[in-house]
C-alpha positions as CSV (number, residue, x, y, z in Angstrom):
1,X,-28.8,-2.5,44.4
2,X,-27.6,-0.6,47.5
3,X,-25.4,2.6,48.2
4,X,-23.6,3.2,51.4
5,X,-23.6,7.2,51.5
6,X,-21.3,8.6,53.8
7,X,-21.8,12.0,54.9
8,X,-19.9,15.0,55.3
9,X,-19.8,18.3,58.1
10,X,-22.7,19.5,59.6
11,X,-24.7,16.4,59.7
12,X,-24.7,15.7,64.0
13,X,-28.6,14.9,64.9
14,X,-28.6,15.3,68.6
15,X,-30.6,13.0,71.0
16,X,-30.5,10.2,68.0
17,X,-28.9,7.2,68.5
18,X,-26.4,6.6,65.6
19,X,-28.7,3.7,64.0
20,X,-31.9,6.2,64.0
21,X,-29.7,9.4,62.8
22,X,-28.7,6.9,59.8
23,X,-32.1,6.1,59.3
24,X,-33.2,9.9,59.4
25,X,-30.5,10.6,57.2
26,X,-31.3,8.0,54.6
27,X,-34.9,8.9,54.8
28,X,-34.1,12.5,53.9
29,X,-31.5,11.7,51.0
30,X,-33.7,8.5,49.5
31,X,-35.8,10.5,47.5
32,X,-33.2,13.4,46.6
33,X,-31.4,10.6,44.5
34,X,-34.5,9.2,43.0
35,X,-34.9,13.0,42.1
36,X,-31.3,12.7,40.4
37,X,-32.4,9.7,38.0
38,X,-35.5,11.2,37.1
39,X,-33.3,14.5,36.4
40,X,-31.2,12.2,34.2
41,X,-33.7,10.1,32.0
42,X,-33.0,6.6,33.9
43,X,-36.9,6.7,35.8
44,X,-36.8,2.6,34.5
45,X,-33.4,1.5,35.9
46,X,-34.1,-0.3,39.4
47,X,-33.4,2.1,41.8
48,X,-30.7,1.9,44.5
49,X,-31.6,1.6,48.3
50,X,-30.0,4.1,50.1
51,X,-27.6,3.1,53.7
52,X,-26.2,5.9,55.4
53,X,-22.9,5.6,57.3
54,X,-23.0,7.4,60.2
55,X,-19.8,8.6,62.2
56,X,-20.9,12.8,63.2
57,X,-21.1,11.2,67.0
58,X,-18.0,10.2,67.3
59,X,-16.9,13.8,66.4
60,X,-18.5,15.4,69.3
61,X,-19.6,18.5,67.1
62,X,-19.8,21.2,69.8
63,X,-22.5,24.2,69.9
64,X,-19.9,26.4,68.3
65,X,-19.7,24.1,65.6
66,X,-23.4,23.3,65.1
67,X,-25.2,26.6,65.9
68,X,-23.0,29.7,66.4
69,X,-20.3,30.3,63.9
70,X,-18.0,32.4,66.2
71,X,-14.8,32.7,65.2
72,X,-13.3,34.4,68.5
73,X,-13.3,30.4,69.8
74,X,-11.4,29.4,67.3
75,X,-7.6,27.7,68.6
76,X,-4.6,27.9,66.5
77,X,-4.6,24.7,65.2
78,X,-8.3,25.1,64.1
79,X,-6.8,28.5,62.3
80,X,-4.4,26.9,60.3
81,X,-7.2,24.5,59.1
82,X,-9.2,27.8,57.8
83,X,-5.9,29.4,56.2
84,X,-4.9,26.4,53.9
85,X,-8.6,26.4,53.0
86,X,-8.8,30.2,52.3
87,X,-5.4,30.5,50.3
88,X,-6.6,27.8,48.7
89,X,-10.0,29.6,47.4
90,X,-8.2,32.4,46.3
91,X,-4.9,31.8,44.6
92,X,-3.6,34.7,45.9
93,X,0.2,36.2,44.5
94,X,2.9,35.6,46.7
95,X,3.0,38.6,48.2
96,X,-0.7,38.4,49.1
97,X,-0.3,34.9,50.6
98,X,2.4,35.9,52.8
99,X,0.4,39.0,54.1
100,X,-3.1,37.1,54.7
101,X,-1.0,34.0,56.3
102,X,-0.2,36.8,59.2
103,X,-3.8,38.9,58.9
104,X,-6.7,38.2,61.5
105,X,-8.7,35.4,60.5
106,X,-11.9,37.8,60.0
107,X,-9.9,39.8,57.4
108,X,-9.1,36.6,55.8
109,X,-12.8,35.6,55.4
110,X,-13.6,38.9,54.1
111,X,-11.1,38.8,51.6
112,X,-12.6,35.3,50.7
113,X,-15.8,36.5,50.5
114,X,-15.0,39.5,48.3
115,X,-13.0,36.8,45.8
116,X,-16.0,35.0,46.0
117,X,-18.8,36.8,46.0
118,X,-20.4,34.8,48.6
119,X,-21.9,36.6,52.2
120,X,-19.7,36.6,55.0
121,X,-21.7,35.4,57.4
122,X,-21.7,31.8,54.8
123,X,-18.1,32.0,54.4
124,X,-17.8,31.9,58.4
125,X,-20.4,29.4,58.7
126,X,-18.7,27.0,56.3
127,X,-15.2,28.1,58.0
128,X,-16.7,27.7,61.4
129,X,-17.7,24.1,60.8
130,X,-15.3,23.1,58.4
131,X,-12.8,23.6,60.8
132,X,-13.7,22.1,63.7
133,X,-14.6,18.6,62.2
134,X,-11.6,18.8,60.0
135,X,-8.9,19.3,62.9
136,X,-10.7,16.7,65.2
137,X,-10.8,13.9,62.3
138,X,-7.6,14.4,61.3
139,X,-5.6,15.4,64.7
140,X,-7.7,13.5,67.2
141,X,-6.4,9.6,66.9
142,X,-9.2,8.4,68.8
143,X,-11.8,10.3,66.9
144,X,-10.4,9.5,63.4
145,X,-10.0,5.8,64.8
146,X,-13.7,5.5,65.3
147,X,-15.0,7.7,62.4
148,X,-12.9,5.1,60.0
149,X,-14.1,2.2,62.5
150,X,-18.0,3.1,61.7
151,X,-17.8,3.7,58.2
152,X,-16.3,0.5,57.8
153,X,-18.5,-1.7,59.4
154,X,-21.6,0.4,57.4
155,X,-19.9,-1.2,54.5
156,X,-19.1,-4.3,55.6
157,X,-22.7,-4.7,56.4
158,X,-24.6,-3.4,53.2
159,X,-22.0,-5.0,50.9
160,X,-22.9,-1.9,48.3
161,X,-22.0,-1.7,45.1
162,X,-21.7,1.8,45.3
163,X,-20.2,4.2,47.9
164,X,-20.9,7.8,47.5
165,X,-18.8,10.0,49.5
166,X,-19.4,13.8,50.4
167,X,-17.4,16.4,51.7
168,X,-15.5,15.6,54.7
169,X,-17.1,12.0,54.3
170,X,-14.8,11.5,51.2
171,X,-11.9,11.6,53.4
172,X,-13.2,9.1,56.0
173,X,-14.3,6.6,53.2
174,X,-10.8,7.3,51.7
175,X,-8.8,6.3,54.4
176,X,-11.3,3.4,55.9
177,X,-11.0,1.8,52.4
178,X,-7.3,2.1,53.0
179,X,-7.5,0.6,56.0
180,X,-9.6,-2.2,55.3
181,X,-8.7,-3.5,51.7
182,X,-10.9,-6.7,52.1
183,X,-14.2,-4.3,51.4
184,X,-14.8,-4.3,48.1
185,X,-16.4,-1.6,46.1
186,X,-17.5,-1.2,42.4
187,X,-17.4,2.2,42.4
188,X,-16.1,4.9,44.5
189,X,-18.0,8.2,43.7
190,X,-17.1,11.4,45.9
191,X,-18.9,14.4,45.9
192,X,-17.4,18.1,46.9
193,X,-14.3,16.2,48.0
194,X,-11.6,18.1,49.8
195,X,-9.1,15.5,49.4
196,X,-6.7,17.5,48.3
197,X,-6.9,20.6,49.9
198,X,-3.0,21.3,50.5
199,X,-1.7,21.7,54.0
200,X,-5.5,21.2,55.4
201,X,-6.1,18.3,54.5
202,X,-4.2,16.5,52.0
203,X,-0.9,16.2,53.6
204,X,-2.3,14.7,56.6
205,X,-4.0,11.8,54.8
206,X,-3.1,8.0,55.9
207,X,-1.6,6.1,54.1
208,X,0.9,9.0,53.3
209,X,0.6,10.5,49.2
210,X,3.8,9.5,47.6
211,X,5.5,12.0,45.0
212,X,2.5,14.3,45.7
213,X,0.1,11.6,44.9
214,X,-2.5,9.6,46.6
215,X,-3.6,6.0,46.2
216,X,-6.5,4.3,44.8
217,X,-7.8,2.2,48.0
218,X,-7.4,-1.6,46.9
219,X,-11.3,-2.8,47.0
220,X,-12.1,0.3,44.7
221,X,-12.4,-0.7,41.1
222,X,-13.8,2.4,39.8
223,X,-13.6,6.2,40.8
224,X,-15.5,9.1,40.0
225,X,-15.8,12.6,41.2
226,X,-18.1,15.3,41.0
227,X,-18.1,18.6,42.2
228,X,-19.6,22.1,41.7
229,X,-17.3,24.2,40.4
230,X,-18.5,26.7,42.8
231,X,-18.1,24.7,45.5
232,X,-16.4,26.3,48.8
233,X,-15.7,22.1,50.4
234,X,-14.5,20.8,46.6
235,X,-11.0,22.6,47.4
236,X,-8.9,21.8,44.5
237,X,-12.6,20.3,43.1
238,X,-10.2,18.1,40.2
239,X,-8.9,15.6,42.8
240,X,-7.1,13.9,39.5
241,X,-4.7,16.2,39.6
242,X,-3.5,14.4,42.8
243,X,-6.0,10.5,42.5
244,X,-6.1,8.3,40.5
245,X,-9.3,9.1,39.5
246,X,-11.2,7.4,36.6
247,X,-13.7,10.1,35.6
248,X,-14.3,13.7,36.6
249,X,-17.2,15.9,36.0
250,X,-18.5,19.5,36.5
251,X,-22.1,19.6,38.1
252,X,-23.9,22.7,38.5
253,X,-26.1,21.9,42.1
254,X,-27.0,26.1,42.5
255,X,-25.3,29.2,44.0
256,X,-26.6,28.9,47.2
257,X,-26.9,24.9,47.7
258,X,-23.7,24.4,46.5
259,X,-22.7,21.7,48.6
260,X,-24.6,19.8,50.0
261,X,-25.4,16.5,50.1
262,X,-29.3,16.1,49.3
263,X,-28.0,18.8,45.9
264,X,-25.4,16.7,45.0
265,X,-27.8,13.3,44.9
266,X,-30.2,15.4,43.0
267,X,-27.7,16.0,40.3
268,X,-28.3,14.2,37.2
269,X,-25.0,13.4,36.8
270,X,-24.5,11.3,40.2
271,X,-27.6,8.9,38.7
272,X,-25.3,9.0,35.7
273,X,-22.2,7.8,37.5
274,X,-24.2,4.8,39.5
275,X,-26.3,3.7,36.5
276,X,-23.7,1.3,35.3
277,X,-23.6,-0.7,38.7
278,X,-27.5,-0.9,39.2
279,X,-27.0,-4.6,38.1
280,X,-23.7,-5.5,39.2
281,X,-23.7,-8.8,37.4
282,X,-23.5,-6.5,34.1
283,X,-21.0,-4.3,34.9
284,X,-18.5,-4.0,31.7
285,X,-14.8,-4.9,31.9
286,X,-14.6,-0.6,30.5
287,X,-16.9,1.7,32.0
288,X,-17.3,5.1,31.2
289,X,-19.7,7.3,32.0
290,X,-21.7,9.6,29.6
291,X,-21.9,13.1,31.4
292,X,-22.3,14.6,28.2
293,X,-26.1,13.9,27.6
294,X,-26.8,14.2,31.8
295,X,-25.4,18.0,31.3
296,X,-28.3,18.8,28.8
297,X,-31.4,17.4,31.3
């Protein structure tokens, strides 16, 4: 069985080529999701080779965005990014919403960070990052272009059975499935998915939502999602409020690894989700997946 895994912010490997930052990738996340079926009981299903799709070049992550989390470089366009994603963290009243929408972006991250009870310096980090990659996928047409272009061809090349999606990378893979509806998929699973972050992210999608929705892409026949429900990405973390998603599930990954990618393959629950399309020539006509016993591991 193979997995395409397509990664989300923060993942640039200077001085690699793309190929050998794959590699590094997959070498690094292999035995996290071997780590994930032990977790979950499923040590004698055959497991799946890892294939990493690789785009972080074509984003041309800048020092800021990889090292130093200053926010005094941060342009308008990049604020607004950080705004829908904070409002979004907080549910804030009205009357809050419409005074942090005008506050300094610093106050706004301090305001997160006391809803949150997560450091400052994180919540910049995150913000910092999130940010950048976000408004250069989404408002760069030459970056978003070839981000889609490369995560395409990594499937069209490993054929998986599986694609496993995380952060940011859930939004490529979305619209790259869109836009190539020959590439088949058994299962779509994405992991801390901001897909439906409003304003950020969600509006901005291609193809279009429709009536506040957004579409299954064509070669997908089955869609899971997992998220932490402390997650800062996952931002609303039940995407089928707005997807039509198949199954979602809670996963508790930790309080301070809360979203990456190696925590998330470690989960239990994501060996849980693949386990039915380790031998795709057995996949049932109705699939559902039993989180309930992978919880208790």
């Amino acid at each position: 069985m193979t997995i395409v895994a397509v990664h989300g912010i923060g993942n640039h490997l200077a001085g690699r080529s793309s190929e050998r930052a794959a590699a590094e990738l997959a070498a690094q996340w292999q035995p996290k999701l071997h780590q994930g079926f032990a977790s979950a009981g499923l040590d004698g299903h055959q497991l799946p080779e890892v294939h990493v799709a690789y785009y972080a070049h074509h984003m041309q992550v800048t020092e800021r965005q990889a090292v130093a989390a200053d926010l005094s470089s941060i342009d308008e366009q990049e604020q607004s990014v950080i705004i829908a994603w904070a409002l979004a963290l907080g549910s804030p009243s009205l009357e809050e919403r419409q005074g942090l929408i005008t506050a300094p972006l610093r106050q706004i991250l301090s305001w997160v960070s006391r809803r949150r009870k997560i450091p400052i310096a994180t919540i910049i980090r995150i913000a910092v990052q999130l940010a950048g990659e976000v408004h250069r996928y989404l408002h760069v047409p030459q970056v978003r272009a070839a981000a889609r272009s490369a995560v395409a061809e990594s499937i069209r090349r490993a054929r998986p059975q599986v694609v496993l999606a995380h952060s940011l990378g859930s939004v490529v893979a979305y619209e790259a499935l869109h836009a190539h509806p020959e590439l088949t998929v058994d299962c779509l699973v994405t992991l801390g998915s901001p897909l439906g972050l409003p304003s950020g992210i969600f509006d901005h999608l291609v193809p279009a939502p429709i009536a506040d929705r957004g579409a299954r892409p064509a070669g997908v026949r089955y869609w899971v999602n997992l998220a932490d429900t402390g997650d800062l990405v996952a931002i609303p973390h039940r995407l089928g409020d707005r997807f039509p998603v198949d199954q979602h599930a809670d996963t508790s990954i930790g309080r301070i690894d809360f979203h990456t990618f190696g925590a998330y393959l470690a989960s239990p629950l994501t060996a849980v989700a693949i386990s039915p399309f380790v031998d795709s020539s057995s996949i049932p006509d109705q699939i559902a997946c039993d989180f309930g016993s992978a919880r208790l591991k």
